[in-house]
C-alpha positions as CSV (number, residue, x, y, z in Angstrom):
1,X,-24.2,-84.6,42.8
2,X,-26.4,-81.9,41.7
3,X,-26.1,-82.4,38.1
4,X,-26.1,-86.4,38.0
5,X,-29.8,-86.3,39.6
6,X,-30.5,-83.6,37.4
7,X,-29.2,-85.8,34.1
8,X,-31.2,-89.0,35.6
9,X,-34.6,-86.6,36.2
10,X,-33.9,-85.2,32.2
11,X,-34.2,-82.0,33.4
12,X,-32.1,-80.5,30.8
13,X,-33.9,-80.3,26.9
14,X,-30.8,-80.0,25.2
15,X,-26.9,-81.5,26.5
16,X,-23.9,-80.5,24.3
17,X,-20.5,-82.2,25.4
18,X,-17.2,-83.0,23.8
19,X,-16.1,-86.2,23.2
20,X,-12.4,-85.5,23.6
21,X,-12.6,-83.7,26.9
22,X,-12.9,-84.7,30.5
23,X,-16.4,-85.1,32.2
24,X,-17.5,-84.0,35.6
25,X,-20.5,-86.0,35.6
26,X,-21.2,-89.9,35.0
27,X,-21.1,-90.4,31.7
28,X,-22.7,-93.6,32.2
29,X,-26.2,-91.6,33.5
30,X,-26.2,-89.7,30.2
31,X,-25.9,-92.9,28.0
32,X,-28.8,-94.1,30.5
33,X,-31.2,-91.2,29.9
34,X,-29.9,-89.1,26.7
35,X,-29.2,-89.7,23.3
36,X,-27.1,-88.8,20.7
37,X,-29.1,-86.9,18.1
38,X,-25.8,-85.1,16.5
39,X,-22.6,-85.2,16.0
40,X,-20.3,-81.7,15.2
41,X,-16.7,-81.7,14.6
42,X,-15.9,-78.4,15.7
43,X,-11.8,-77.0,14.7
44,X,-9.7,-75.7,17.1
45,X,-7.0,-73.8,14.9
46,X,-5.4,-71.4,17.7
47,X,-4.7,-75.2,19.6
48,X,-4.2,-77.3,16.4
49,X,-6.9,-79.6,17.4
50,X,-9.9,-81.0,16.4
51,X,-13.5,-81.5,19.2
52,X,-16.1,-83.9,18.4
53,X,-19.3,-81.6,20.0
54,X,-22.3,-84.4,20.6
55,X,-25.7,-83.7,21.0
56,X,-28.2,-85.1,23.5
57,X,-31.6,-85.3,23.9
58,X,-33.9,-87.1,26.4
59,X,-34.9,-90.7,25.9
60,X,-38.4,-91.0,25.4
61,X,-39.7,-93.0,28.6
């Protein structure tokens, strides 16, 4: 897949996903090569829910 090789190369600077959603990537590769740096709840009022936005960054090699 385009965008696991892309996640294990680090091409990206900057990766925002939510934790509550669905992936379409291996989540293990970005555990493998990104890191957490933040952590945003973000509130979904018009769905009565709540995201959990995380931040990534490349590991430093």
């Amino acid at each position: 897949m385009f965008i696991d090789q892309s996640i294990a190369k680090q091409k990206f600077d900057l990766v925002v996903t939510v934790k509550e959603k669905g992936a379409f990537y291996h989540v293990k590769w970005m555990e493998k090569y990104y890191e957490v740096v933040d952590e945003i709840r973000l509130d979904m009022p018009q769905a009565s829910q709540q995201w959990t936005a995380l931040i990534w960054k490349p590991r430093s090699p």
